[in-house]
C-alpha distance (Angstrom), angle and dihedral (degrees) to the residues before:
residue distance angle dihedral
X1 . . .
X2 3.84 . .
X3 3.52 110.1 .
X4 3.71 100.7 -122.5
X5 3.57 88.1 54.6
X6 3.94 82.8 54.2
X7 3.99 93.7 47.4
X8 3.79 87.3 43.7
X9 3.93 91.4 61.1
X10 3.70 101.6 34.9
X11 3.47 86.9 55.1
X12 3.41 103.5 39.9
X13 3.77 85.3 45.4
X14 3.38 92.9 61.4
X15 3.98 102.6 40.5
X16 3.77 83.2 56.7
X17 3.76 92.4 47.4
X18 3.67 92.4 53.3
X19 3.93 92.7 47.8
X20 3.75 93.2 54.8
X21 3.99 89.5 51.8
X22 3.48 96.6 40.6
X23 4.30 92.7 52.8
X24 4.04 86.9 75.1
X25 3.40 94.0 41.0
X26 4.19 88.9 51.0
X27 3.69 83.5 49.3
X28 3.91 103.4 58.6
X29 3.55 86.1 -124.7
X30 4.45 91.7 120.8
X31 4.04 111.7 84.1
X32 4.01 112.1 -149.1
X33 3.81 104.2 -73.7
X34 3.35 143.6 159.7
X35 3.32 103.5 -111.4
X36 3.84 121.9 34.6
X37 3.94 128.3 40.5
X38 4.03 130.5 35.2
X39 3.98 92.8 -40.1
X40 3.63 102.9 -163.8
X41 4.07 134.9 141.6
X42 3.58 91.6 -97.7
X43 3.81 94.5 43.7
X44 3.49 97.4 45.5
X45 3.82 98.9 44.2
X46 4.13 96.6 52.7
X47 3.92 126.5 29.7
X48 3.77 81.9 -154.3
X49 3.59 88.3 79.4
X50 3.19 99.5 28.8
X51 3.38 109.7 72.8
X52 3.98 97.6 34.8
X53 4.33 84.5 55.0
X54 3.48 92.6 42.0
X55 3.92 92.7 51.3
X56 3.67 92.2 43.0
X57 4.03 90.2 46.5
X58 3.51 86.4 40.7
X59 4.00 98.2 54.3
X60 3.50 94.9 41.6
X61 3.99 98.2 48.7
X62 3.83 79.0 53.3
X63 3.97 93.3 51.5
X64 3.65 93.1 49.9
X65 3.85 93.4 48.3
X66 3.52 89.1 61.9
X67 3.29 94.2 47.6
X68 3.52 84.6 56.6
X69 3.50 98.6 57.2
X70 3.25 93.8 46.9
X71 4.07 91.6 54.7
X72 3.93 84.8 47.4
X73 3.50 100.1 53.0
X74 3.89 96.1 42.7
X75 3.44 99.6 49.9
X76 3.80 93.3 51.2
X77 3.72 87.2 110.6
X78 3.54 96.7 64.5
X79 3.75 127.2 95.4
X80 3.99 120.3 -77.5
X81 4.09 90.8 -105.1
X82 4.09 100.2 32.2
X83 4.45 78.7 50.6
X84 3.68 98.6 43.8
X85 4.72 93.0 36.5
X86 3.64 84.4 52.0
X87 3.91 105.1 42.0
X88 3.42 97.7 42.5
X89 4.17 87.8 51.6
X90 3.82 93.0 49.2
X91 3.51 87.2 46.4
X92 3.93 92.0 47.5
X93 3.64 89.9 45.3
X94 3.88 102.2 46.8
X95 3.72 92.5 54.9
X96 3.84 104.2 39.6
X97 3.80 77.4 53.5
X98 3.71 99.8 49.1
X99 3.53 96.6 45.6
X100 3.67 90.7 58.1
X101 3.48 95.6 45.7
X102 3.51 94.5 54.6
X103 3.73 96.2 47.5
X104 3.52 89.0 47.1
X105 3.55 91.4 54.1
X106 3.56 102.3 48.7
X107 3.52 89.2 47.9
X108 3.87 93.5 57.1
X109 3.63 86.2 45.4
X110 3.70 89.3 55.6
X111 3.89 87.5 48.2
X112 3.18 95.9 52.2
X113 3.83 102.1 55.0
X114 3.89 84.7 48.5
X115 3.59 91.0 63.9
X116 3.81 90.7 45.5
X117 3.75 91.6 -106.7
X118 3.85 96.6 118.3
């Protein structure tokens, strides 16, 4: 098989992956566990931040996989190492970034209710 055709389905395979687990997670519908959702102190210690940074985590994770399909079917044209350089990088980027934002978040949240704000 060519191997854009190979990076085109193991990525699309997993943005579509990630959308289906994050629709519960977007819908509140995840108690605090130990296995599933954004699993930090703050998360795990008070459902009242869990469920708003989980939805927010959630809904964004599903924004940028979208995004990411979009990217992957557009650039199809490209050549096999332009494709797979700048797929791989998006991908890279978009989840270092959304990881942080979501900790961040839930960690502001968690501020925030400390101080009385929440």
């Amino acid at each position: 098989m060519d191997p854009k055709w190979t990076l085109f389905l193991s990525l699309a395979g997993a943005c579509v992956t990630l959308i289906a687990l994050h629709i519960p997670l977007s819908q509140g519908r995840i108690k605090p566990n130990d296995w599933y959702g954004l699993r930090i102190k703050a998360t795990l210690e008070d459902p009242e931040i869990w469920y708003p940074a989980n939805a927010r985590a959630a809904n964004t994770g599903i924004g940028i996989s979208i995004i990411l399909l979009i990217l992957l079917i557009l650039s199809l044209p490209l050549g096999v190492n332009l494709y797979t350089g700048l797929n791989l990088m998006a991908f890279l980027a978009a989840m270092i970034w959304w990881v942080y934002d979501s900790i961040r978040y839930a960690i502001r949240l968690s501020q925030a209710k400390r101080n009385g704000i929440l």
